[in-house]
C-alpha positions in Angstrom: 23.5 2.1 -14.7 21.7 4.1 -17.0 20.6 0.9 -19.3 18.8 -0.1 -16.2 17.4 3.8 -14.9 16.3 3.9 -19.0 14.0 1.6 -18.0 11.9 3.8 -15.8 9.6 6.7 -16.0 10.4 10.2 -14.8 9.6 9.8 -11.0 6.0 11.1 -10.7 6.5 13.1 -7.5 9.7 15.5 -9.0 6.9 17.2 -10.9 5.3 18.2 -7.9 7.7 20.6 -6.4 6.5 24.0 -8.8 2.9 23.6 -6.8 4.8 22.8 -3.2 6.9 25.9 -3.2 3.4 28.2 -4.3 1.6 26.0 -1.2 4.5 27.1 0.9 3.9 30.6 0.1 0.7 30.7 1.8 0.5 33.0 4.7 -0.5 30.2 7.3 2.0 27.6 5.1 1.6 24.6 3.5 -1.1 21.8 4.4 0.4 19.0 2.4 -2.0 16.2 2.0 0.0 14.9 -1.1 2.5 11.5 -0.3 0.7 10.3 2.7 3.4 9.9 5.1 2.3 9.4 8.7 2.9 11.7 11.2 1.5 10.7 14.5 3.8 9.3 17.1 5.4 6.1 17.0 3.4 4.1 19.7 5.2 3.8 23.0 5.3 0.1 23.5 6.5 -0.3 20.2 9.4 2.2 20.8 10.2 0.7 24.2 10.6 -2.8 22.0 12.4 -1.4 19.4 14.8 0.4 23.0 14.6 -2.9 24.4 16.0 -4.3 21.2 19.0 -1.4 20.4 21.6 -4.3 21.9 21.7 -5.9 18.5 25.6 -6.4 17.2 25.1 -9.8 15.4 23.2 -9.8 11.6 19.1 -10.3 12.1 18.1 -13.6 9.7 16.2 -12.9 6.6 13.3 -14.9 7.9 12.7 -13.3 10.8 12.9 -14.5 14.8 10.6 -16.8 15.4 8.8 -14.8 17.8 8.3 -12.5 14.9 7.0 -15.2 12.7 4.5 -16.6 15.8 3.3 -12.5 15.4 2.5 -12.4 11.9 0.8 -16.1 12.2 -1.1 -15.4 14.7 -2.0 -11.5 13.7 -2.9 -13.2 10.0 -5.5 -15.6 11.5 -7.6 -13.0 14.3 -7.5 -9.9 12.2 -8.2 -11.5 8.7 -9.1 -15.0 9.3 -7.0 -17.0 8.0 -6.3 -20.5 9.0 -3.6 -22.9 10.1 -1.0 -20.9 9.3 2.9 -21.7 9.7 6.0 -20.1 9.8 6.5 -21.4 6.1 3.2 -19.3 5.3 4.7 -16.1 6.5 8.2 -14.0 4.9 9.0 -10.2 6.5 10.6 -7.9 3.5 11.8 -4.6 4.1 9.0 -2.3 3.7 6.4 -3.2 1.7 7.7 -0.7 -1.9 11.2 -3.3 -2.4 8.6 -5.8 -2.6 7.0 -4.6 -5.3 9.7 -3.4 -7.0 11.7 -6.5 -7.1 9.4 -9.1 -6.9 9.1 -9.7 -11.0 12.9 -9.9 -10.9 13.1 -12.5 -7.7 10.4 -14.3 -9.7 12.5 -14.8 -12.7 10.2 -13.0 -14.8 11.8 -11.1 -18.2 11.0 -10.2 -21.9 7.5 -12.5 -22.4 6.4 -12.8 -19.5 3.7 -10.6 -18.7 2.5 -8.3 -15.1 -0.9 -7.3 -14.9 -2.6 -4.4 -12.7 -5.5 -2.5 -11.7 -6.1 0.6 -14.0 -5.5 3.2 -11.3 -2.5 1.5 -9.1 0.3 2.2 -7.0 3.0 3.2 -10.1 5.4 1.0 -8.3 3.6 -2.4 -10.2 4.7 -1.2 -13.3 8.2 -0.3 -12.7 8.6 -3.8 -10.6 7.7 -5.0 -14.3 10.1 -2.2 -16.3 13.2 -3.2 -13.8 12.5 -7.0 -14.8 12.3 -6.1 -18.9 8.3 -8.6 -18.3 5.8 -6.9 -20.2 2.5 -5.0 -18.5 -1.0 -4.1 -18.8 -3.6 -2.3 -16.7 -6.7 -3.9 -16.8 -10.5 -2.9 -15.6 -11.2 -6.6 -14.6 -8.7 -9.2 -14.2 -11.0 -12.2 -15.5 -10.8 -10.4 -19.1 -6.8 -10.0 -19.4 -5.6 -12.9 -21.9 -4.0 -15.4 -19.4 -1.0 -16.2 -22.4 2.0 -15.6 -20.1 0.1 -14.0 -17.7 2.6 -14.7 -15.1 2.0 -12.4 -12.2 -1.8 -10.8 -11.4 -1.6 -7.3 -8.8 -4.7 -7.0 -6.7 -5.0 -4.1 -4.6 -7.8 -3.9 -2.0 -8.6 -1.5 -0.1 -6.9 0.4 -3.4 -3.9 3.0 -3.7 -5.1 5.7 -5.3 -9.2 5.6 -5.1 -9.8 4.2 -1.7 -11.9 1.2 -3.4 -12.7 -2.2 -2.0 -13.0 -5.5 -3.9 -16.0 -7.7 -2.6 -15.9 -11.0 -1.4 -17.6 -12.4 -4.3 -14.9 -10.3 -6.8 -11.8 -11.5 -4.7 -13.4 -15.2 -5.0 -13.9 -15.2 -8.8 -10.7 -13.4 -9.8 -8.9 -16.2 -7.3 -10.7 -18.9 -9.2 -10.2 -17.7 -12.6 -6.2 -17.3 -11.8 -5.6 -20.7 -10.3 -7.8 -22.1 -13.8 -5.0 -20.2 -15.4 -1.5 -20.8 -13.5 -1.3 -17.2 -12.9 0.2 -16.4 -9.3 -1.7 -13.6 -7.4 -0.4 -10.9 -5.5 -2.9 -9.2 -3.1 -1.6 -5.4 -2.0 -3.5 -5.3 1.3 -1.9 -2.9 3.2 -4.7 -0.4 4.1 -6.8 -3.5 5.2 -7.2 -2.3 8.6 -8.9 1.2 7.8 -12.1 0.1 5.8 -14.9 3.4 6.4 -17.6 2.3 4.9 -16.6 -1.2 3.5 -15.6 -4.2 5.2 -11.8 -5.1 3.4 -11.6 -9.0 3.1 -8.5 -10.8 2.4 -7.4 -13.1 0.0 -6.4 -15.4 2.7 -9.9 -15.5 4.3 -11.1 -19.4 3.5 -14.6 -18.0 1.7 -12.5 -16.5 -0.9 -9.7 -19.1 -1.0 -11.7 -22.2 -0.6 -9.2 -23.1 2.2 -6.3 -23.5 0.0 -3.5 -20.7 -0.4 -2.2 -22.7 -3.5 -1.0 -19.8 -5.8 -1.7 -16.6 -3.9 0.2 -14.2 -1.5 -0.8 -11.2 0.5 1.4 -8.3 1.3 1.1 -5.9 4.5 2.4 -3.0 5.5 3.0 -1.4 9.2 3.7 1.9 7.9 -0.1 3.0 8.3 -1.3 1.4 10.7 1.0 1.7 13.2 2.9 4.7 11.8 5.9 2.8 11.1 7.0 4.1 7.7 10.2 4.9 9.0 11.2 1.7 10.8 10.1 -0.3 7.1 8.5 -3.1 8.1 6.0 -5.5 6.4 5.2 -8.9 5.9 4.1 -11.2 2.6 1.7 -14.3 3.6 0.3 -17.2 1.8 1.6 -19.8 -0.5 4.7 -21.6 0.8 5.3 -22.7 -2.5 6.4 -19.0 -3.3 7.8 -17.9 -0.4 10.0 -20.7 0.1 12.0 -19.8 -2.9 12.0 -16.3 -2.0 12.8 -16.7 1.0 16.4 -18.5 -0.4 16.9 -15.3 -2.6 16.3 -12.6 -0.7 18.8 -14.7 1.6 21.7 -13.9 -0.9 20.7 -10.6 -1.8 20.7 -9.7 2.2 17.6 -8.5 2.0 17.0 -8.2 5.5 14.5 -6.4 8.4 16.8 -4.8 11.1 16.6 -6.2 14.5 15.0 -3.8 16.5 12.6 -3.6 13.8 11.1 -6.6 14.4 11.2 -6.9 17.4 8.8 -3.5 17.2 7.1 -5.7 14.6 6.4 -7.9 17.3 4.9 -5.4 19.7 2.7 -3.9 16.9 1.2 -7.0 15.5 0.2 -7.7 19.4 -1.4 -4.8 20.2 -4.6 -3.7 18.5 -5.6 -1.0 20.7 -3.2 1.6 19.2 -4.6 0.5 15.7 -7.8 1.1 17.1 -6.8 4.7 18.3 -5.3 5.6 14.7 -8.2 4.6 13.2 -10.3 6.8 15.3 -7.7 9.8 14.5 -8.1 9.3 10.3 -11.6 9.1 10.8 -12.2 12.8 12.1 -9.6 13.8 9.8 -11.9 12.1 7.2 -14.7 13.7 7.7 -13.1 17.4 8.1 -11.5 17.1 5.0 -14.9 15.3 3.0 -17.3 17.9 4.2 -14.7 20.3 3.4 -13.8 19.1 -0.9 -17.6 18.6 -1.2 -18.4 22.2 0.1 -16.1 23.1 -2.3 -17.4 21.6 -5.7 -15.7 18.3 -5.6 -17.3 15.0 -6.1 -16.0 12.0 -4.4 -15.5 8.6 -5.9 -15.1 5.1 -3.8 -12.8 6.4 -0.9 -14.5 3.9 1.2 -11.2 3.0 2.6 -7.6 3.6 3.2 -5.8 7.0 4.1 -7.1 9.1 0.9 -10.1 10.9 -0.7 -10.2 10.2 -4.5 -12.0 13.8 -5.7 -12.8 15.8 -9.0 -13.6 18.8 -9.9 -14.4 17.2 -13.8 -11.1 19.0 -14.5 -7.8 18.1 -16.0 -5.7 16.9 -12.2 -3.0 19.5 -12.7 -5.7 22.2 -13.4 -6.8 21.0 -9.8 -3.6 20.8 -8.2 -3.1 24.5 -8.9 -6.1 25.9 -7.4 -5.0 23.8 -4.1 -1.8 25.2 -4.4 -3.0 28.5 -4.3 -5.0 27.8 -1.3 -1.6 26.4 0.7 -3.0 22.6 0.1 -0.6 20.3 -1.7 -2.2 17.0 -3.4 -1.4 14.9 -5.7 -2.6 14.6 -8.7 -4.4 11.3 -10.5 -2.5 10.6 -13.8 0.3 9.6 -11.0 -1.6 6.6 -10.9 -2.8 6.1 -14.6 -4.2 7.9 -17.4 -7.6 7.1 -15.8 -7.0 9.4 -13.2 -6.5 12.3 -15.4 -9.4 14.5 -13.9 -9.0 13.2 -10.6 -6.3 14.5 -7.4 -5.9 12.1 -4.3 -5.9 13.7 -1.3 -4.4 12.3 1.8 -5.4 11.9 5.2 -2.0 11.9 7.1 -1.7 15.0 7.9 -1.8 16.6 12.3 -5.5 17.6 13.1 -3.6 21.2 13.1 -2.9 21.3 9.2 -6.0 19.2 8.6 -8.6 21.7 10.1 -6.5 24.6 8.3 -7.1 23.2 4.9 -11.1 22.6 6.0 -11.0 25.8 6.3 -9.0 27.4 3.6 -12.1 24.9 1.6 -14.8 26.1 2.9 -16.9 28.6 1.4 
């Protein structure tokens, strides 16, 4: 076991807990805006399908019902326009972070093969390539990496940590440069669904695609946008060229979504007026806690979508993360997600309007 833990960095968030219990010592307690773990209820009809469901003694199938597979087709086509989509476009995984972790490995991939990511990132890209012994590199723009066993190309849009969007025209050219160059694309597009000031496209929208899903793959997530982090549900679509043989693996690794869970998945990926009403709720949160950081000094970069506000105080992170701790407000801090971020702290939205207007106004002056 260790030859394989050996592999991995320290995990990023153990260095956190110094500045959570001096947070915790503030008089009015800890505001922590730090993992960005929902906390709004669960949406009733999705409980009630998830109840409806609890009668479930036999093993669920690793592909899903096919009610659950009509869902994701059909949620994949109205919300991001994709087209003609089958049940052998569409694979649910458990949770969106397994993915990620394991994909390198489920792809084959090992010592010469080579992952590639954006500079700030989800840290999870790079151990799923450090668990599979493949090579990595962070890059600023994909369409200057050298392709040479290139195998496997991480896009993130709307991004984890900074909140940025890729543009059509980006998502277009990066597609066309990796199908000119064999290399499979993974799109990470699970805070698609809370764009602020950007419009998130996906991958599988035709206009960047040309109509073809030949070599990419989207991943979504419910944990966000329908607060189901703890139920771990998500959903890969896109090439059935890849998911095909994934599909066979992740059949003999068991690698399965419970079923209740999908049949919550179901009732989530039917419904857009609860997404509708969480989006309304991050929004106000959004703007408490923006007018708050830039009252305070900070300066905010991208953050024109998903759950977090990518601020500086032109400061080393940690330096940062201190002075929030000493105010009660835990956050976490940039170099989690890359050297790049070194002067940077993310600061997350998922937090009860309760906490969220006490750390406004622990900020403000």
């Amino acid at each position: 076991m260790s030859a394989v833990s050996d592999r991995l960095p320290t995990f990023p968030w153990d260095k956190l807990e110094p500045y959570k219990k001096t947070a915790a010592a503030h008089p009015d307690g800890i505001v922590d805006l730090s993992v960005g773990t929902p906390v709004d209820p669960v949406p009733e009809p999705i409980q009630k399908a998830l109840t409806a469901a609890a009668d479930s003694p036999g093993y669920p199938t690793v592909w899903g019902t096919p009610e659950l597979r009509d869902a994701i087709t059909r949620w994949t086509e109205r919300r991001l326009g994709a087209r003609a989509m089958t049940h052998h476009h569409v694979l649910p995984i458990v949770g969106s972070k397994e993915l990620v972790a394991w994909l390198p490995t489920q792809l084959g991939l090992g010592p010469g093969d080579k992952v590639a990511f954006p500079r700030l990132a989800y840290p999870t890209y790079e151990v799923g390539a450090r668990l599979a012994r493949a090579g990595y590199e962070a890059y600023d723009d994909p369409t200057g990496l050298d392709p040479a066993n290139l195998k496997l190309l991480w896009l993130n849009s709307p991004s984890n940590p900074t909140g940025r969007v890729l543009s059509k025209e980006e998502l277009t050219r990066t597609v066309a440069w990796a199908r000119e160059h064999g290399v499979l694309v993974l799109s990470d597009e699970c805070y698609i669904e809370l764009g602020w000031e950007a419009d998130p496209v996906s991958v599988l929208h035709p206009d960047v695609n040309g109509g073809s899903l030949d070599g990419i793959v989207s991943v979504h997530s419910l944990s966000k946008r329908s607060n189901l982090a703890g139920y771990r549900a998500a959903f890969l679509a896109g090439d059935p060229a890849v998911l095909g043989p994934l599909l066979q693996i992740r059949k003999h690794g068991g690698m399965m979504t419970s079923a209740p869970t999908q049949a919550a998945v179901v009732a989530a990926l039917s419904d857009d007026e609860h997404v509708r009403v969480q989006r309304e709720r991050y929004a106000a949160r959004r703007t408490a806690l923006r007018e708050a950081l830039l009252a305070h000094g900070f300066r905010i970069e991208h953050s024109e979508a998903s759950l977090y506000l990518w601020a500086t105080r032109d400061e080393s992170c940690w330096s940062t993360v201190a002075h929030l701790a000493d105010l009660g407000i835990l956050v976490a801090p940039g170099d989690f997600y890359g050297p790049a971020g070194a002067n940077f702290v993310r600061v997350a939205l998922t937090a009860t309007d309760s906490r969220v207007q006490a750390a406004a106004a622990r900020l403000t002056p």
